[in-house]
Backbone as a chain_set.jsonl record, in Angstrom:
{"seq": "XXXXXXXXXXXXXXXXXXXXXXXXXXXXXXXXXXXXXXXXXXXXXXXXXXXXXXXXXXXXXXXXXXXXXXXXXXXXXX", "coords": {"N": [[-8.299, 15.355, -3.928], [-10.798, 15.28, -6.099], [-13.389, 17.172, -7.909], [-16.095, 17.32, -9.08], [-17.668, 19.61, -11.528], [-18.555, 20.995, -9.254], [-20.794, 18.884, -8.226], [-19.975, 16.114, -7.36], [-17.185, 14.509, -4.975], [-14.709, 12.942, -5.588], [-12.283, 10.69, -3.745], [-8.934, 9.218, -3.34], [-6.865, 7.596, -3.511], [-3.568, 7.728, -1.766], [-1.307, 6.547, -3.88], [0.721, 5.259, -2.016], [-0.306, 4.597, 0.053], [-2.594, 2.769, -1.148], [-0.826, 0.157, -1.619], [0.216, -0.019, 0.91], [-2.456, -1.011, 1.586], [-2.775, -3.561, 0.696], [-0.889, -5.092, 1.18], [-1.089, -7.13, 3.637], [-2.517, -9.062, 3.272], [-1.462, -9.851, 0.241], [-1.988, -11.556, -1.633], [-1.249, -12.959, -4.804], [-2.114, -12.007, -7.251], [-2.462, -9.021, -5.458], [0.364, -8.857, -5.096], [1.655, -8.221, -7.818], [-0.435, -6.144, -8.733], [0.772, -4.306, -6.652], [3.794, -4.359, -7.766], [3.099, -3.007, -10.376], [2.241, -0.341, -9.538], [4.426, 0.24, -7.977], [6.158, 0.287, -10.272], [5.375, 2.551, -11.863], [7.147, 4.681, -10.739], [5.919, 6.6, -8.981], [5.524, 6.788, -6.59], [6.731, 6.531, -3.24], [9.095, 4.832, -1.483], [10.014, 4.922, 1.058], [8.311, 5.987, 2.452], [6.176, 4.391, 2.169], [6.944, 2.368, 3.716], [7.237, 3.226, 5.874], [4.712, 3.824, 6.396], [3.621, 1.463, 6.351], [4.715, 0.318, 8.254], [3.642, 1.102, 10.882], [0.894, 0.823, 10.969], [0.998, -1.972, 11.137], [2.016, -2.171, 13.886], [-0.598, -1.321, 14.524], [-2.376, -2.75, 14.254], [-5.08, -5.631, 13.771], [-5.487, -8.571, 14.246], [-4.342, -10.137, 12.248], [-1.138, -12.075, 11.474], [1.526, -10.828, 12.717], [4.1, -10.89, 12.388], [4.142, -12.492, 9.499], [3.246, -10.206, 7.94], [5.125, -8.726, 8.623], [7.236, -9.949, 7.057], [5.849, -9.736, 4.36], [6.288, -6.948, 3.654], [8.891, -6.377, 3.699], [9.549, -8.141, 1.794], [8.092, -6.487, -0.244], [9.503, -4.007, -0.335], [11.663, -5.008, -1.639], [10.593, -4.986, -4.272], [11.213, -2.45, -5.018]], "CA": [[-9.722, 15.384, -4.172], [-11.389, 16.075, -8.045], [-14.725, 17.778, -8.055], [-16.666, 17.375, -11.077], [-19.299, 20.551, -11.433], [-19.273, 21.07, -7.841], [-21.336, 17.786, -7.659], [-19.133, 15.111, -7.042], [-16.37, 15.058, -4.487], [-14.041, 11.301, -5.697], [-11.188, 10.789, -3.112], [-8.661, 8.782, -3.94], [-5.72, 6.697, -2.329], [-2.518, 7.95, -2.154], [0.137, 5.278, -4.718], [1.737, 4.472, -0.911], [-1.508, 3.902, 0.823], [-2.912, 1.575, -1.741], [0.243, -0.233, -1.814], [-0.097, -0.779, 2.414], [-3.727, -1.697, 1.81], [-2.631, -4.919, -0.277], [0.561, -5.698, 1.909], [-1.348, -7.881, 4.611], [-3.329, -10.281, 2.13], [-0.614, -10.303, -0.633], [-2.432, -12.611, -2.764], [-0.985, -12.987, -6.334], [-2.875, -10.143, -7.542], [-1.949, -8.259, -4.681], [1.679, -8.734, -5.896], [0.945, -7.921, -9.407], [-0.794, -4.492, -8.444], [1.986, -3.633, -5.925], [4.738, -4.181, -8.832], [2.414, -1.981, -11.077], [1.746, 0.872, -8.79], [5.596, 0.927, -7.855], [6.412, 0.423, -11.931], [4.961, 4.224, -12.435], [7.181, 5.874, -10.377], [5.347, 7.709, -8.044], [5.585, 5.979, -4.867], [7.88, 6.522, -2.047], [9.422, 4.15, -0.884], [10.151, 5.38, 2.672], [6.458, 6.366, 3.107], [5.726, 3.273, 2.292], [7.555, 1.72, 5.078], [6.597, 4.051, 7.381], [2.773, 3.817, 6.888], [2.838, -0.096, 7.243], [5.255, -0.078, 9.961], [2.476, 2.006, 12.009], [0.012, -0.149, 9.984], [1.464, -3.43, 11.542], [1.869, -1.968, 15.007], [-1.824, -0.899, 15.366], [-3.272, -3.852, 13.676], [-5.115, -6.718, 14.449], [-6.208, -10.195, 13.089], [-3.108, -10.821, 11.258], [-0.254, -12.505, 12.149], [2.722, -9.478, 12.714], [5.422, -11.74, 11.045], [3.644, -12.778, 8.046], [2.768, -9.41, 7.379], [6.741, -7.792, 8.176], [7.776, -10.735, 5.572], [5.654, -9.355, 2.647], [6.67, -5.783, 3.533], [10.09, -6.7, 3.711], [9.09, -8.543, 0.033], [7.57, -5.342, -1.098], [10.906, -3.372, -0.008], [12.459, -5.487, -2.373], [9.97, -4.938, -5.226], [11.798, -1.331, -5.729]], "C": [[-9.962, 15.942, -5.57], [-12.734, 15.942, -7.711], [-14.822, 17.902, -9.533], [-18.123, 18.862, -11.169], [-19.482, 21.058, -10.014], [-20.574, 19.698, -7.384], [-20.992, 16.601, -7.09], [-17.964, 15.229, -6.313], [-15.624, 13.344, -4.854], [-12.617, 11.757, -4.943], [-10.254, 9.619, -3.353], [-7.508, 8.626, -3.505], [-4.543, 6.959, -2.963], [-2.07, 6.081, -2.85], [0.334, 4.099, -3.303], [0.531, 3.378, 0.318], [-2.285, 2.824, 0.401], [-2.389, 0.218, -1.867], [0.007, -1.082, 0.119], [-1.451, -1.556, 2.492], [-3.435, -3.198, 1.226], [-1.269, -5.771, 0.514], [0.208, -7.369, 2.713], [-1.993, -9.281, 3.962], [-2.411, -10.658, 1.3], [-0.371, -11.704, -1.495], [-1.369, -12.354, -4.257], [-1.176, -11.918, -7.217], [-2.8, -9.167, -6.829], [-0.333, -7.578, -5.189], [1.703, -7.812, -6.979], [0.354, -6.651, -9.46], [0.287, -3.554, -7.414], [2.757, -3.33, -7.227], [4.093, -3.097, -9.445], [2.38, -0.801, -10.45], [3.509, 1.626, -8.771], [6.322, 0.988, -9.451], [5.91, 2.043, -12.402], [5.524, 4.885, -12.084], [6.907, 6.567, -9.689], [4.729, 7.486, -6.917], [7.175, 6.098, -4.61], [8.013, 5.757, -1.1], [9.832, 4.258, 0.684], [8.862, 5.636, 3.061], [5.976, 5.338, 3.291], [5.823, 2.127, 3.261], [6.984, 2.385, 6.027], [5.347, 3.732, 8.083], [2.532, 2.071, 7.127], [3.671, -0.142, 8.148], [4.231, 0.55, 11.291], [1.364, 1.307, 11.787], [-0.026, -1.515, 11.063], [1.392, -2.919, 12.912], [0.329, -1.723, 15.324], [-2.532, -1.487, 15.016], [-3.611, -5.029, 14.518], [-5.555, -7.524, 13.787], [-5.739, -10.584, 11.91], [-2.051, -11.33, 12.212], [1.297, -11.435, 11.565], [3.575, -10.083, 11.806], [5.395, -11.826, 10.073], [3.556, -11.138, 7.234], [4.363, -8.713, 7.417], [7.082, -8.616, 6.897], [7.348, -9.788, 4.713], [6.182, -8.056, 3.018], [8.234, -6.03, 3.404], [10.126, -7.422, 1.828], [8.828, -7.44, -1.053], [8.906, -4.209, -1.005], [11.781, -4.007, -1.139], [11.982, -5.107, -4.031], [10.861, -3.498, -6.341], [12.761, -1.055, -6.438]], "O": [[-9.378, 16.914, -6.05], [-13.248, 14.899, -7.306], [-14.197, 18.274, -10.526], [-19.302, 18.766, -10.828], [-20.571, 21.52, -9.673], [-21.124, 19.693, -6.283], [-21.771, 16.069, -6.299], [-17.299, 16.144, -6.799], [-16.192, 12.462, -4.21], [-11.947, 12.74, -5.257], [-10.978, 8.681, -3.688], [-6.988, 9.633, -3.025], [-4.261, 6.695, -4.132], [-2.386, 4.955, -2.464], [0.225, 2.873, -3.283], [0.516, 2.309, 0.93], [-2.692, 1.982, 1.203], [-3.1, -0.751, -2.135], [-0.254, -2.249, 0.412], [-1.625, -2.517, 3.242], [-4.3, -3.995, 1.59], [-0.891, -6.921, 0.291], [0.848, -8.408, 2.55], [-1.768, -10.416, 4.383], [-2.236, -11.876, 1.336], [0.55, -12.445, -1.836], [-0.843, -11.252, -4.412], [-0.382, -11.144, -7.752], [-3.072, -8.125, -7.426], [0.021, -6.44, -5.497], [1.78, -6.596, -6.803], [0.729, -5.977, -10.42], [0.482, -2.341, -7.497], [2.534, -2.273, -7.818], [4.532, -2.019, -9.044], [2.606, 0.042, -11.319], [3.893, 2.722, -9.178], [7.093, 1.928, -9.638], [6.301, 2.478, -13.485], [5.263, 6.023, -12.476], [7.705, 7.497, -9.573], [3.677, 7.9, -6.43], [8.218, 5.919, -5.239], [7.366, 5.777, -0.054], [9.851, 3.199, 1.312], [8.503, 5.384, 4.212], [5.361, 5.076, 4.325], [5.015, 1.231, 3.508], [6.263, 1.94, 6.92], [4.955, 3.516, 9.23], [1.652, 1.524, 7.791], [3.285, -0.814, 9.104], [4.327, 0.276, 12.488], [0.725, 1.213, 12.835], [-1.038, -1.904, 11.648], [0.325, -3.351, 13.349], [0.008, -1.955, 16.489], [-3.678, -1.105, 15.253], [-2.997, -5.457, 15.495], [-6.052, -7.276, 12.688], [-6.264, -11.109, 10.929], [-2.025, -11.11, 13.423], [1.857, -11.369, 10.471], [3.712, -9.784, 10.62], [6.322, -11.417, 9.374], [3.804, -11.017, 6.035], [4.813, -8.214, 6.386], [7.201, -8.056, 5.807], [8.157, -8.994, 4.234], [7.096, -8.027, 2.193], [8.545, -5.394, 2.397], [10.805, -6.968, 0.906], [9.159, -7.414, -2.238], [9.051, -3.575, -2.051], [12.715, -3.298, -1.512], [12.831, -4.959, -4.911], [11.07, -3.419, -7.552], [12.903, 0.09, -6.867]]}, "num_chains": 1, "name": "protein.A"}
């Protein structure tokens, strides 16, 4: 969390969590911001697995497979 003045509270998505948010869609630009995010460094790769493997289990209105593929894609990205 960064407070500006005590007026503003901006929260702000872990590297790994941003990274799972883009997994399931994995448009082109999805890609392309994954690579980037994991290109800095400061993503963990085991977290990252973790949180969409729990991700994928408690989801709905995707198809499970499609979505292990790109994670399994994004596993590779590192």
């Amino acid at each position: 969390m960064i407070t500006i003045e005590e007026k503003f509270e901006i929260y702000l998505l872990a590297p790994e969590d941003l990274i799972v948010s883009k997994i399931s869609r994995f448009a082109q630009n999805d890609e392309e911001d994954i690579q980037n995010i994991i290109n800095t460094g400061k993503v963990d790769k085991e977290k990252v697995y973790a949180l969409a493997d729990d991700a994928i289990r408690v989801g709905v209105g995707f198809r499970e497979e499609w979505v292990r593929m790109n994670l399994d894609e994004v596993m590779e990205m590192f």
